[in-house]
N, C-alpha and C positions, 0 to 999 in steps of 0.2 A: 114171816119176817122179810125174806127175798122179793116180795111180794108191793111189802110196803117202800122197802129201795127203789124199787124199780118207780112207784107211783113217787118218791119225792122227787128221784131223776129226772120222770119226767117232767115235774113241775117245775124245776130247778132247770131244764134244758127251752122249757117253754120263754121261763124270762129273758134269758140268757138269748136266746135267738129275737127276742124283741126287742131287747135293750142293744144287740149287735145289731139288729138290722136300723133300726132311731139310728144308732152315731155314724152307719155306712151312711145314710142318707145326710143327715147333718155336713160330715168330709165332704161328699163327694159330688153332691149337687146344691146345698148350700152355702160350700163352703165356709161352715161357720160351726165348728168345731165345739163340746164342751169340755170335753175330756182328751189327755195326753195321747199319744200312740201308746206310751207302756200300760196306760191304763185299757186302751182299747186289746192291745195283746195279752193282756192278763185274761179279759172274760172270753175271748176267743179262743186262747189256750184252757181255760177251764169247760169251755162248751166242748170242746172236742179230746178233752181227756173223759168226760160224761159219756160222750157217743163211742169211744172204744171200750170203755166198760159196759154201756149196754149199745149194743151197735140198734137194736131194736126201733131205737130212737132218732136214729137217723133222718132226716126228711129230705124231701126231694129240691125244699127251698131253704136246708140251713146255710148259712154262712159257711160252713166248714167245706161245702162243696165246690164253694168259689176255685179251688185250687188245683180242679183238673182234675178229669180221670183215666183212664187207661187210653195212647193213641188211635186214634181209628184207620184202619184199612183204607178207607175214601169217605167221601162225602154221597150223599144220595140227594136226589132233587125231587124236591116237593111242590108243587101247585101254590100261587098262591090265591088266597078268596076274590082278590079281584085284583086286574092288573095293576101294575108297580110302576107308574108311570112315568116318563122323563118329562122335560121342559124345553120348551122355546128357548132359544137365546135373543138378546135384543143387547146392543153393544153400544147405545149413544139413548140420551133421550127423545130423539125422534122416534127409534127405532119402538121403543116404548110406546108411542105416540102413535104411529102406525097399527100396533097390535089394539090400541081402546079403541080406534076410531072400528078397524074391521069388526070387533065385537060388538061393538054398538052398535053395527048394521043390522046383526043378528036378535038383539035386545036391547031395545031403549035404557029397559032400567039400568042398564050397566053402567048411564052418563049420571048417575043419582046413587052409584055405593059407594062406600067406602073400602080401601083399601088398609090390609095388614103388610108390611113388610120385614122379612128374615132373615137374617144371613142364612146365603147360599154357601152353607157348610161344606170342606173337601175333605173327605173321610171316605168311607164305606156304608152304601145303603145296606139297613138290615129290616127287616120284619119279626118282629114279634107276638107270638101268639100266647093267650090267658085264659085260663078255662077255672070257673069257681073264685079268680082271684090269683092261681098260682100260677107262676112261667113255667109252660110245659115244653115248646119251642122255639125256635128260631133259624132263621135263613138269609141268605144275601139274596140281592132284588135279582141277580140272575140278570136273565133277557126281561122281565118284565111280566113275565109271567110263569116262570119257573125259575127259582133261586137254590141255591148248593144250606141242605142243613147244615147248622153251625149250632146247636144247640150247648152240646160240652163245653165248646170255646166261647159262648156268649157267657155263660155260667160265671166267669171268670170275670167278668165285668164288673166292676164294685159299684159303678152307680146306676147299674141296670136294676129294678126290683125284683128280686128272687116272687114275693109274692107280693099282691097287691090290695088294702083293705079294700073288705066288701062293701063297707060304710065309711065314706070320706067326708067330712060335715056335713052338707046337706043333698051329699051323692050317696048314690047308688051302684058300685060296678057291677056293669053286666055279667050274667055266666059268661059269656065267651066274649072276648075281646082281640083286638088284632091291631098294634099298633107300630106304625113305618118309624123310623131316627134314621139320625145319624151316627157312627161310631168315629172318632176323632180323637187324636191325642193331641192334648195343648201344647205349644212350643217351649213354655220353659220343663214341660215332664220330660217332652223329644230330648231337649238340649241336655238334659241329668242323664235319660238313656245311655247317649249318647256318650258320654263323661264317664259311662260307669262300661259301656263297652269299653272302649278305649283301656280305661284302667287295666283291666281286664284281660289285655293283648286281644278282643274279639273285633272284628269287624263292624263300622259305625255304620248308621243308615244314611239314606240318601235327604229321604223329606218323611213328614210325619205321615202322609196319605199311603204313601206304599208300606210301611210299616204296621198301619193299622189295617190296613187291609192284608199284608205277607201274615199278619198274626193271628189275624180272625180264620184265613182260610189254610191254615195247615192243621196238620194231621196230630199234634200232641199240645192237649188242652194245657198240659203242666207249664210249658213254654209261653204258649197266649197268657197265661196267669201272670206272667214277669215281665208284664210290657203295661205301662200307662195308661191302657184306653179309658175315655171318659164316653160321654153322649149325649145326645140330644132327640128330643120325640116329638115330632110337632104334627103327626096326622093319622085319627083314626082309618084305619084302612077297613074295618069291618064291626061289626059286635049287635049282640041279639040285643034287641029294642032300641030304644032310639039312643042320639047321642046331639053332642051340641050342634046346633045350624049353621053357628057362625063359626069361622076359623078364628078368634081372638077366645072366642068363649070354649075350644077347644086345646088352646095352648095354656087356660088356667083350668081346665076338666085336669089334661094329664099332668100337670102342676100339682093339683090337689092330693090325685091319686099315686105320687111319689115319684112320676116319671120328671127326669131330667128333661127342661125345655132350654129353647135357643136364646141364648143372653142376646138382648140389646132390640128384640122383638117389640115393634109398635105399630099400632092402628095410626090411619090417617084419615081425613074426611075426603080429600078426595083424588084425583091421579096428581095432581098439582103438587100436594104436599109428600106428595110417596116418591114421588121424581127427586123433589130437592134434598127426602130423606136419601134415598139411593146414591146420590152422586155426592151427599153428606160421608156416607162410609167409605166411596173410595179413596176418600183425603184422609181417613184412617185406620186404613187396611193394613199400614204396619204396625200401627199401636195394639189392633185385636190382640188376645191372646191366644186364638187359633190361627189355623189358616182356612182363609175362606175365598173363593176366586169370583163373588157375585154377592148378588144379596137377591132375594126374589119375590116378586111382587103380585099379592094373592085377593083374587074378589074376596074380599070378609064374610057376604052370603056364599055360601057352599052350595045349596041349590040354586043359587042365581049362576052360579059358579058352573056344577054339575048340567045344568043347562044346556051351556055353551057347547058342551060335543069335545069331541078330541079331532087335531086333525093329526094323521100317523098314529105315534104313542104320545104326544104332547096334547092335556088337557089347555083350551083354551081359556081358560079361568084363571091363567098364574101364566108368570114371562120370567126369565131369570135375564136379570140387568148384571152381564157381566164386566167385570172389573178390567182394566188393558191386562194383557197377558204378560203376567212375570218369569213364568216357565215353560223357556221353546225348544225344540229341538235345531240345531241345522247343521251343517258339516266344517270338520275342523282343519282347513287348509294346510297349515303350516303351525310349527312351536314355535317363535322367538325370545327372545332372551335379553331384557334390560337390567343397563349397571345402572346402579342407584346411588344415592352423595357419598354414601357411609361403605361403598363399595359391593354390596348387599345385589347378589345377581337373580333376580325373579324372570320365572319363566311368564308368557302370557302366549296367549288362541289367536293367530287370525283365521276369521270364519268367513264362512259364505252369510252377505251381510241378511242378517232378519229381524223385526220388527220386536221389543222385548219391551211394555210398560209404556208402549207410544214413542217410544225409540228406538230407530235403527241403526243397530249394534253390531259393529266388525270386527272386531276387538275385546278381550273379554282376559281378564287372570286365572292364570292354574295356581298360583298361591306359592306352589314348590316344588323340589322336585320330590320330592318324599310322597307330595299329594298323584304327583304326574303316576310315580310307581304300584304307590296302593292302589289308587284307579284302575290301573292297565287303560291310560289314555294313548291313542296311539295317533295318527298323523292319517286323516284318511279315514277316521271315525265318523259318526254322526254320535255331536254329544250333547247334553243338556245344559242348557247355561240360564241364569239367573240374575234378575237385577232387583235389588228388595230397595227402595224409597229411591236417593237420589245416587248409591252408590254405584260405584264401577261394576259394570256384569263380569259375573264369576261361573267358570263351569262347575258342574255338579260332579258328571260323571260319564261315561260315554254311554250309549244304547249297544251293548254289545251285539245283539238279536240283530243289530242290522248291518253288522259285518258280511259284505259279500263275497271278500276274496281277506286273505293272508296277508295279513299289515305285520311292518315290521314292529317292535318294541323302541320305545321312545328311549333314546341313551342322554343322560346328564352330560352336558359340558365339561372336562376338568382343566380347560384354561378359559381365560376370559376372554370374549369374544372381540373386545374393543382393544385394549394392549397384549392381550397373547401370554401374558404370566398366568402359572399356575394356580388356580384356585384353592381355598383353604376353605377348613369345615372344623368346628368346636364342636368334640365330642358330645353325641346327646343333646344337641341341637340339630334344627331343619337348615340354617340357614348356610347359605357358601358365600363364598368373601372374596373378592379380590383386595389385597390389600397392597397393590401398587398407589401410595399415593400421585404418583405420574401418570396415572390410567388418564388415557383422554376425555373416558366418557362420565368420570365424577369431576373432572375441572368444572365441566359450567355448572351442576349442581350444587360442588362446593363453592363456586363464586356466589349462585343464586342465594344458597342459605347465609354464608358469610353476610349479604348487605341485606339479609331481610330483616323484618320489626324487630323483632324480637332478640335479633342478634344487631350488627352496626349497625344496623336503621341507616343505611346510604338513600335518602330518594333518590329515585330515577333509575337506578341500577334492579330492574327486574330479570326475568330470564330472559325474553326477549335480546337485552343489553348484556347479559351474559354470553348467548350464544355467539351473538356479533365480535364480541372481545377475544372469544376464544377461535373464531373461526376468522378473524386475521392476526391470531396470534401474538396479539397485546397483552392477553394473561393468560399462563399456564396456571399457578397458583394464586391464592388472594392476596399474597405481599406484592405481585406487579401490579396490583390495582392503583398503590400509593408512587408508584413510578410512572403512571400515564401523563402523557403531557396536552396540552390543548390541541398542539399541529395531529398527534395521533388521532385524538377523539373526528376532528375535524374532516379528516380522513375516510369517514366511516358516514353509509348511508345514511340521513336521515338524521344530521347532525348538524347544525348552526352555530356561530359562535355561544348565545345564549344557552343552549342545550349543555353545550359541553362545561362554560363556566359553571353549571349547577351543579353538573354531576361534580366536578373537579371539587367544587366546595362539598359538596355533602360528602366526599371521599375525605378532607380534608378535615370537614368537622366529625368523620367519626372515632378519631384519635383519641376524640376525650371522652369516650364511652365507658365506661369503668370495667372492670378485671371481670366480673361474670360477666357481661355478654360476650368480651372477647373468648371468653374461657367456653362457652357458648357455640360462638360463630367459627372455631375451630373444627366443628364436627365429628368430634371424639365419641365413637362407637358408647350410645348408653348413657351420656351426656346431656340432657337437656337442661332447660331453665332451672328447673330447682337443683338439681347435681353440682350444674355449674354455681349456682350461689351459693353451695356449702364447700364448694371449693376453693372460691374465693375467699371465703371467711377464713376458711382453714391457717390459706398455704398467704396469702396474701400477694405475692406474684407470681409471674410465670417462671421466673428461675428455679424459685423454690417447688412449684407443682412439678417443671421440668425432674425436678432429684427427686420427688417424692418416690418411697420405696411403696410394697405391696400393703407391709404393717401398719404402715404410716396412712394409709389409705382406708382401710378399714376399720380403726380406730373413728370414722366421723360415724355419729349416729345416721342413716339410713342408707349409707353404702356397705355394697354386700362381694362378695370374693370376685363374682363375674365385670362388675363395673370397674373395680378395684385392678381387676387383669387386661381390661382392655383399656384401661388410661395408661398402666405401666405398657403396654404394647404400642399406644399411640409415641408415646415420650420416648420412648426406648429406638426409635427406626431413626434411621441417621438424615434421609431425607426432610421428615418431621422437624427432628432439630435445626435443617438448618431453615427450614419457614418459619420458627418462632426466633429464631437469630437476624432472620430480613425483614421480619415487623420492628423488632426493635430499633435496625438499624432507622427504617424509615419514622421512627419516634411512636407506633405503636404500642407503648409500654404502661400500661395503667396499673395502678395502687391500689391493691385492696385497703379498704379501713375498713374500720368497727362498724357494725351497723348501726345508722340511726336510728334512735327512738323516738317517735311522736311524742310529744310533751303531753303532759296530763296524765291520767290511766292505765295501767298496764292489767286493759281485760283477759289476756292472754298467756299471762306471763306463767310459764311450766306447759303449757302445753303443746305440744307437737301434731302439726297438721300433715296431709297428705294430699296432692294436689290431682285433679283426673278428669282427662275429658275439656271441654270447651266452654266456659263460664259466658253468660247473655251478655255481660259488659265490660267485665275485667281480662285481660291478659295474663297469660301465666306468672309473667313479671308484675305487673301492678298488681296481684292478689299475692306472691310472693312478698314483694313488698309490705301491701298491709298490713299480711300477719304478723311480720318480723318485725315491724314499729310499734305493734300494739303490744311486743312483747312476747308471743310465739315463736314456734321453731318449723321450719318447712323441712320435711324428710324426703326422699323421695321414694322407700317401701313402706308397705304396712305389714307393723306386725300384731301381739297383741296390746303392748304399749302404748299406739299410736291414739293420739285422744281421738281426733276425727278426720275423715277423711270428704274433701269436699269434692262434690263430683258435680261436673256440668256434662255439656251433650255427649254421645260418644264414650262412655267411661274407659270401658275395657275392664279389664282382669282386677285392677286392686280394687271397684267398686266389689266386685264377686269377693274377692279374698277379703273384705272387713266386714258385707255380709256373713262369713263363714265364720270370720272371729266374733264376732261380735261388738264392733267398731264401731259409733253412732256416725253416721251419714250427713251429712249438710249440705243443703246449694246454696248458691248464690246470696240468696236471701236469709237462710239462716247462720250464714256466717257473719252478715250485715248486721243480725238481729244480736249475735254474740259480741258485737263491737255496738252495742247500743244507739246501732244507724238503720235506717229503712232504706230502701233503695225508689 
């Protein structure tokens, strides 16, 4: 009877591990899923309630083993079958160009192949060994020729194949096999990591590549199990009898036989095409969903390839076409510290200037100071900084290892460095404040934004004309704008009569701007275009926004206690009040009314948008607009009522948070399509 348990167990443990290893490969390298996680948890939990009643059953390639076993002492180094080789770099397509001509010295044919090209994946080299089919080890590439075993910790891998059919449609796998990848975790698994350390109170990582590589090479496999890593396998390194000749028909060998290969992988006919593919990817190295610092470009024939010899450890058969560099090291001279319109004090780097993405970067953000402390950034560091597409470079973190002498700890400012009043901080926020509206160094800010699009629309009045106004002391705040006279402007370099009368008119025509943009162009902490238009609606002037209470405030649908306290903190400061007392005097005083409705259809009507990010044609005001004529309502959070939330470039957090709820999403164009327009 015990007998017969045992043979349906293991019959019962046979599916079960076949039907778990199909849906691991399904997730994890096809990403295309047929079945739920609880459904995958269930047969996973019942494989491994079977292997504790009979442990017998165990095997060395269940699933159940993915999850670590006891930590090791050290790693041991192993050999590997033949060397693990590195790559040429080539950094322009000349440089590319240079490497075909010298190989074709050595072999004509080489002006007659075709090329494969790959992303040049940034992860952790690994090798993998297979004996009968089943994974028996694995190592890091080491020197090239001796790599640290990692076997426990690769185990842990979910899209690595525990074992490998012996019969893959019209393949064969050899008894022994031995195949090179990449280990690599994709940035949005990083950025959840990441979110879930945090939660967590644990310490965040830096970049995906030291993380998959700190997790593959330590000591407790249970730990490597709780980290992301995905993979990639794109070269036999060894295996008894033959294997495919060309490298395209060996990226669909390990394809077949289950291994995870390199997305985005394509043959070309000749260097011509593989050059334009090459310099194709660096224009979209921030859209990848890894990170990759190259792409690398491979003779197709392998023995035409294997031909060519190595010079060093670099096979002349393959060049890695690397991407401009977006992560450098160099030294951190100095912290300083900018006031921002909204009084908002950010620290930034100046560095010793170095080369980041094809630009030379002196300057660079620390984000906070909360970021400057977690870091232990110090003043005299060498640190890493970063510039991912076109944005402002940002430090990572310092190189602590190259501390050579005792730096002091970087201390936060507690007054402001431009008026000298003391700094404020809202509990459980990052951010510090100075909220002297008199602070000298938000006047031209808040000039600049006051006459920008979006708020008075003054042409002419840029920063440039900001800073001039402030630095001969023609405006401290925006109401002296409406008091400038012709002789003053006149006064001022780079100023003619004509100049001045334009500005003076576009100062003059922005009186009749209506109650949200002024509401707007005030710069009330939390305040932007859609805030400002539900407040306009609301209160209908500024007298009455001036009384509004805290209750009175959070009664509008998509204002929340935090906007609600810092409008009552803007209205509440006595200086405050008396700049919306000198706009009115100078006739400053707009009317809210009722919103208009576009005649005709009301396609909108009940439902409630959310606005995010940078729309290809519309303004946050004319897409404001739109909704609200067709009948809609503009919120400015999402909850889970909010019908849709429209997102252009740049989103930020609420596109994340209607993800999470489950909020449908629309751009540009399917908003267009909701208003029965095409764009």
């Amino acid at each position: 009877m015990a007998g017969t348990k045992l043979e349906e167990a293991r019959g019962r443990a046979r599916e079960l591990r076949r039907k778990i290893n199909e849906h691991n490969y399904r997730y994890h390298v096809l990403d295309a899923p047929v079945i739920s996680d609880s459904e995958y948890d269930r047969l996973l939990r019942e494989l491994k309630d079977l292997e504790t009643g009979f442990p017998e059953l165990i095997e060395a390639d269940s699933p159940t083993q993915r999850v670590g076993g006891e930590p090791a002492e050290r790693f041991s180094r192993i050999a590997h079958p033949s060397p693990i080789l590195s790559l040429g770099n080539a950094f322009s397509p000349e440089e590319v160009r240079e490497w075909y001509e010298r190989i074709s010295k050595l072999d004509r044919r080489v002006e007659t192949a075709d090329f494969v090209v790959e992303p040049k994946l940034d992860g952790l080299t690994v090798v993998l060994h297979y004996e009968n089919g089943l994974f028996v080890f694995g190592a890091t590439r080491g020197d090239g020729e001796f790599g640290e075993e990692i076997t426990a910790n690769l185990r842990t891998v979910r899209p690595l194949p525990l074992r490998i059919p012996i019969r893959a449609g019209s393949l064969t796998a050899p008894a022994r096999l031995v195949v090179r990848g990449e280990a690599i975790i994709y940035r949005a698994d990083f950025e959840e990591l990441n979110r879930r350390m945090e939660r967590s109170g644990e310490r965040t990582y830096v970049n995906p590549r030291n993380t998959v590589a700190g997790s593959l090479r330590q000591l407790d496999p249970s730990l490597t199990a709780t980290r992301p890593i995905s993979l990639a396998c794109y070269q036999v390194v060894a295996a008894d009898g033959s294997s495919p000749g060309k490298q395209w028909d060996v990226l669909a060998y390990l394809a077949e036989l289950g291994f995870p290969v390199p997305d985005g992988a394509a043959l070309y006919p000749d260097l011509d095409a593989a050059i334009d593919a090459a310099q194709h990817w660096v224009g979209r190295r921030d859209d990848l969903p890894y990170e990759a610092d190259g792409v690398v470009i491979k003779i197709n024939d392998l023995q035409l390839a294997a031909g060519l010899g190595v010079v060093g450890k670099d096979p002349r058969g393959a060049i890695a076409f690397k991407f401009p560099a977006k992560v450098v090291s160099t030294g951190l001279i100095d912290i300083g510290v900018n006031v921002g319109r909204t009084g908002v004090i950010t620290p930034y780097a100046t560095l010793e200037p170095v080369e980041v993405g094809g630009v030379t970067v002196r300057q660079a953000t620390l984000h906070n100071f909360d970021f400057i402390e977690e870091k232990d950034i110090r003043i005299g560091d060498r640190v890493m900084i970063k510039r991912a597409g076109e944005v402002i470079p940002y430090v990572i973190g310092p190189v602590v290892e190259a501390r050579t002498e005792a730096l002091a700890i970087y201390e936060a400012p507690d007054r402001c460095p431009s008026c000298g009043e003391p700094l404020e901080r809202t509990e459980g926020e990052v951010a510090v404040f100075c909220v002297n509206a008199a602070c000298p160094a938000q006047a031209v800010r808040n000039v600049e934004h006051f006459a920008s699009r979006g708020a008075m629309d003054i042409e002419g009045l840029g920063i440039k004309v900001a800073e001039l106004l402030a630095a001969n002391r023609l405006v401290e705040v925006v109401a002296d704008l409406y008091a400038l006279s012709k002789e003053q402007l006149l006064g001022l370099e780079g100023f003619a009569d004509k100049r001045a009368e334009n500005l003076l008119a576009a100062i003059q025509a922005s009186k009749n701007q209506p109650l949200a943009r002024l509401i707007y162009a005030l710069g009330i902490r939390g305040v932007g275009e859609t805030v400002a238009a539900l407040l306009a609606e609301r209160f209908g002037s500024l007298d009455a926004l001036m009384s509004a209470k805290a209750e009175d405030l959070q009664s509008i649908e998509g204002i929340g206690p935090n906007i609600a306290a810092w409008v009552i903190d803007w209205t509440s400061r006595p200086r405050n009040r008396a700049l919306v007392a000198r706009l009115k005097a100078f006739g400053v005083w707009p009317k809210g009314a009722p919103r208009t409705e576009i005649g005709g259809p009301q396609p909108l009507a009940g439902l409630s948008f959310v606005l995010t990010g940078t729309l290809p044609t519309l303004s946050r005001g004319q897409a404001t607009e739109l909704i609200q004529g067709h009948g809609g309502k503009v919120v400015g959070s999402v909850n889970s009522k909010t019908s849709y939330v429209v997102a252009g470039e740049s989103p930020g957090s609420k596109l994340q948070k209607a993800r999470g709820l489950g909020v449908k999403v629309l751009d540009e164009n399917g908003l267009m399509t909701l208003l029965g327009r095409t764009l």
